[in-house]
VEXMI-386734 format. One record per atom (N, C-alpha, C, O): x, y, z; atom name. Coordinates in steps of 0.2 Angstrom, whole numbers. Layout:
x X	y Y	z Z	at CA
...
This chain:
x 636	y -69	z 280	at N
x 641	y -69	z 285	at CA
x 644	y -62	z 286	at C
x 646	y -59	z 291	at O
x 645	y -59	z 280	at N
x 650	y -54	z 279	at CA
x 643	y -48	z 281	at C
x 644	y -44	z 286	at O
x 640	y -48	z 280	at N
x 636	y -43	z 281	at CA
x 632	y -42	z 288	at C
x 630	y -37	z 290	at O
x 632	y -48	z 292	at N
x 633	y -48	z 299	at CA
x 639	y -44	z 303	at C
x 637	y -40	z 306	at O
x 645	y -45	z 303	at N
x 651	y -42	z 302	at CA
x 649	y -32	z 300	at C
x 649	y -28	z 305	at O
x 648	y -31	z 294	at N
x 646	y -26	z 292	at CA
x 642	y -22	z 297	at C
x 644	y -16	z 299	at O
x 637	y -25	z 299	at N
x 631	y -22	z 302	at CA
x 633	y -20	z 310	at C
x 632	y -15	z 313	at O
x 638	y -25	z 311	at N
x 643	y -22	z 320	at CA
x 647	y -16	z 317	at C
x 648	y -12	z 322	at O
x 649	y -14	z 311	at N
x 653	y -8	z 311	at CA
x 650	y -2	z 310	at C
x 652	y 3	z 312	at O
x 644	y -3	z 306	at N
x 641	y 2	z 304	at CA
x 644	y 8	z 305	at C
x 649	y 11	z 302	at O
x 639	y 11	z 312	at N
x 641	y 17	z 317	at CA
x 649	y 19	z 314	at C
x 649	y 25	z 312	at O
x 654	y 15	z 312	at N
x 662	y 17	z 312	at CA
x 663	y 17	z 304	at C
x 668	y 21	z 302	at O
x 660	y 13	z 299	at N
x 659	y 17	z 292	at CA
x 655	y 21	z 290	at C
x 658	y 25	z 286	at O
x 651	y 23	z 292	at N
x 646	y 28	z 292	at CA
x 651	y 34	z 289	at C
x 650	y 38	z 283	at O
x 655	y 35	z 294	at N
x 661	y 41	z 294	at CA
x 662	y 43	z 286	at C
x 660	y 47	z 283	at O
x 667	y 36	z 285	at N
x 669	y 33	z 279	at CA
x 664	y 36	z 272	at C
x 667	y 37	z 267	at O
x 658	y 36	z 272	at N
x 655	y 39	z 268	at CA
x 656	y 47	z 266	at C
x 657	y 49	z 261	at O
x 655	y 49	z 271	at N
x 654	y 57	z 274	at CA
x 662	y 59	z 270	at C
x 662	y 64	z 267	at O
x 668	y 56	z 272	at N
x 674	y 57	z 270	at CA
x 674	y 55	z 263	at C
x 678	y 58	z 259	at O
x 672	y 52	z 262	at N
x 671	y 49	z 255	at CA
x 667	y 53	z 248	at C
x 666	y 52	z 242	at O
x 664	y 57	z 251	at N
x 659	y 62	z 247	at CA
x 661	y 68	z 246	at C
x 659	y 72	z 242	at O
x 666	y 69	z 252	at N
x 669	y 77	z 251	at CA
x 676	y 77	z 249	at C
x 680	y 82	z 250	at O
x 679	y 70	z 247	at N
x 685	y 70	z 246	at CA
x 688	y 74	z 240	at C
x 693	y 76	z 240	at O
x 683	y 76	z 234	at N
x 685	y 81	z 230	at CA
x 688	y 88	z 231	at C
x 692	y 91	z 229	at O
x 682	y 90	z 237	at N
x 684	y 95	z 239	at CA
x 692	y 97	z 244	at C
x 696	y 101	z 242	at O
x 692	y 92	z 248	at N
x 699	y 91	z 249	at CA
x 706	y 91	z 245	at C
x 711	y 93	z 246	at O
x 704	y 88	z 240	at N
x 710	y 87	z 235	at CA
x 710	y 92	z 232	at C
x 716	y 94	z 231	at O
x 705	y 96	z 230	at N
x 707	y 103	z 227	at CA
x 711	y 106	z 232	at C
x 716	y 109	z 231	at O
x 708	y 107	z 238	at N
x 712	y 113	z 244	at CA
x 717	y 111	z 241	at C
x 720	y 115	z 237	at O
x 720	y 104	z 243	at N
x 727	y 101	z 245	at CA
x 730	y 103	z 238	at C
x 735	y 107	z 240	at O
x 729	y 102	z 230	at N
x 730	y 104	z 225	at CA
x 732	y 111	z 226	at C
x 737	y 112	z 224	at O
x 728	y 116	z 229	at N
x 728	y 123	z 230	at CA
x 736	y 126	z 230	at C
x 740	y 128	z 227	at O
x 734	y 123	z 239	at N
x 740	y 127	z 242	at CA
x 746	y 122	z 243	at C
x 751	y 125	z 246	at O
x 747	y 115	z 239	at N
x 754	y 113	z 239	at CA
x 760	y 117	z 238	at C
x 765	y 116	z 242	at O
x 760	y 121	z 234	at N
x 766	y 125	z 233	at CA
x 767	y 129	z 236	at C
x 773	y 131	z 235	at O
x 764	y 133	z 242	at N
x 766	y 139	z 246	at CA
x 771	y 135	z 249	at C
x 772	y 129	z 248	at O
x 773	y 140	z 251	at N
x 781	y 140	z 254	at CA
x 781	y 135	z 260	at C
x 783	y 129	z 261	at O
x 775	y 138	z 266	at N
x 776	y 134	z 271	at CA
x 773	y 126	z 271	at C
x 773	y 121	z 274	at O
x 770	y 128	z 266	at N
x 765	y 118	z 265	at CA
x 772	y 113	z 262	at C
x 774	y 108	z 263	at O
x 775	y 119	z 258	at N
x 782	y 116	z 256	at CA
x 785	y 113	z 260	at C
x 787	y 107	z 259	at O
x 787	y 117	z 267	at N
x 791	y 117	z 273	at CA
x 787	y 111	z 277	at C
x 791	y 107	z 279	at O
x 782	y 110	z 278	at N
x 779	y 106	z 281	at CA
x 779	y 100	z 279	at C
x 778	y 96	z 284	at O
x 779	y 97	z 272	at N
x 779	y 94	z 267	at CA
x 784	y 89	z 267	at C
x 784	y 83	z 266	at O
x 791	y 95	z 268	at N
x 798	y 88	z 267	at CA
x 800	y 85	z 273	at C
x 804	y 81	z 274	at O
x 794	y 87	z 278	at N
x 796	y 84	z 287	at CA
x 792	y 76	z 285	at C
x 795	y 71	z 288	at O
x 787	y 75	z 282	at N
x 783	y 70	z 282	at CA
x 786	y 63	z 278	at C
x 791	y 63	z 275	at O
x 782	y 59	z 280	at N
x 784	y 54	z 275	at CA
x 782	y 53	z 269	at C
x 786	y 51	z 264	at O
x 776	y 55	z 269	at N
x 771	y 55	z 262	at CA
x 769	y 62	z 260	at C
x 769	y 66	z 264	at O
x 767	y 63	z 252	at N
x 765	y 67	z 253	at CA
x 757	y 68	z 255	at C
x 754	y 63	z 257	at O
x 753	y 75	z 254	at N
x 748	y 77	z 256	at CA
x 744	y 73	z 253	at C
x 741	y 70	z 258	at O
x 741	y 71	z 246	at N
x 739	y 67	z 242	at CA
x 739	y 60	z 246	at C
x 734	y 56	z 246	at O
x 743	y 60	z 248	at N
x 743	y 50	z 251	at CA
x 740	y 48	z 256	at C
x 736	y 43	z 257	at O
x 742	y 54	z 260	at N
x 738	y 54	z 265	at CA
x 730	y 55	z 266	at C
x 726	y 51	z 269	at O
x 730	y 58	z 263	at N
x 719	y 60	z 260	at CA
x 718	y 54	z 257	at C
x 712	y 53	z 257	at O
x 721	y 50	z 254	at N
x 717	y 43	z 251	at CA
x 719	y 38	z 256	at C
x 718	y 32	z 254	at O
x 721	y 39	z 260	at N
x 722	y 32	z 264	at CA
x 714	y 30	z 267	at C
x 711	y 24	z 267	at O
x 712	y 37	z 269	at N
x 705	y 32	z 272	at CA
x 702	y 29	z 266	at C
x 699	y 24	z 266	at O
x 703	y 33	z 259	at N
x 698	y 30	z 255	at CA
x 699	y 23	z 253	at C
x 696	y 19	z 250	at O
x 707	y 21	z 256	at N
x 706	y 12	z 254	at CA
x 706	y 10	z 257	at C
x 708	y 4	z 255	at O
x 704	y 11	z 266	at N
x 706	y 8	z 267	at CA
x 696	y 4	z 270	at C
x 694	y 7	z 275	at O
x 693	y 2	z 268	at N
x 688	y 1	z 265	at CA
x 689	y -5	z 262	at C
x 687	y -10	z 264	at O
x 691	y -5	z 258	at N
x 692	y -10	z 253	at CA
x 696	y -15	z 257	at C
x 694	y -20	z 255	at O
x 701	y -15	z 262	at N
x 705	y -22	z 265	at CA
x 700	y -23	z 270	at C
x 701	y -28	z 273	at O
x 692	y -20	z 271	at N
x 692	y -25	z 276	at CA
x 688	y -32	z 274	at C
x 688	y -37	z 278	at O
x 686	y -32	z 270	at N
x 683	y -39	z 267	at CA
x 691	y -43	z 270	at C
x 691	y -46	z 276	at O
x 695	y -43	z 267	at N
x 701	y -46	z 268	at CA
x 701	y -46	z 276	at C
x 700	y -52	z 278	at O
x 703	y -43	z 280	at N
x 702	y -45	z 287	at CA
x 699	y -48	z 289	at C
x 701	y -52	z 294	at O
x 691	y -49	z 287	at N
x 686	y -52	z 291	at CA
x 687	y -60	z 289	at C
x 685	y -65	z 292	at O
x 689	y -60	z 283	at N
x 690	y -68	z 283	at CA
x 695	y -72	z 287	at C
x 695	y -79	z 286	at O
């Protein structure tokens, strides 16, 4: 059942993979340049930091078993 489901999203996981394999690379940038001033300045306007945001796609994967039931 669940993999019936799966098989309609495909095309829109797919993505999910591609984000999912370069997410090291990302986290070092983000690791990189945290501390310059202006990332700084940018940083306290947000709600989250930089980090939080770079992992949300990667969980959010994981709720959708949960939704589909």
């Amino acid at each position: 059942m669940i993999s019936l489901k799966l098989n309609k999203f495909y095309p829109y996981l797919k993505i999910y993979s591609e984000y999912y394999n370069n997410y090291h690379i990302s986290h070092n940038i983000i690791t990189e340049i945290k501390n310059l001033e202006d990332v700084q300045e940018i940083s306290k306007a947000l709600a989250m930091d930089f980090e939080s945001y770079l992992i949300k796609p990667i969980q959010s994967p994981l709720k959708y078993e949960l939704l589909m039931k």
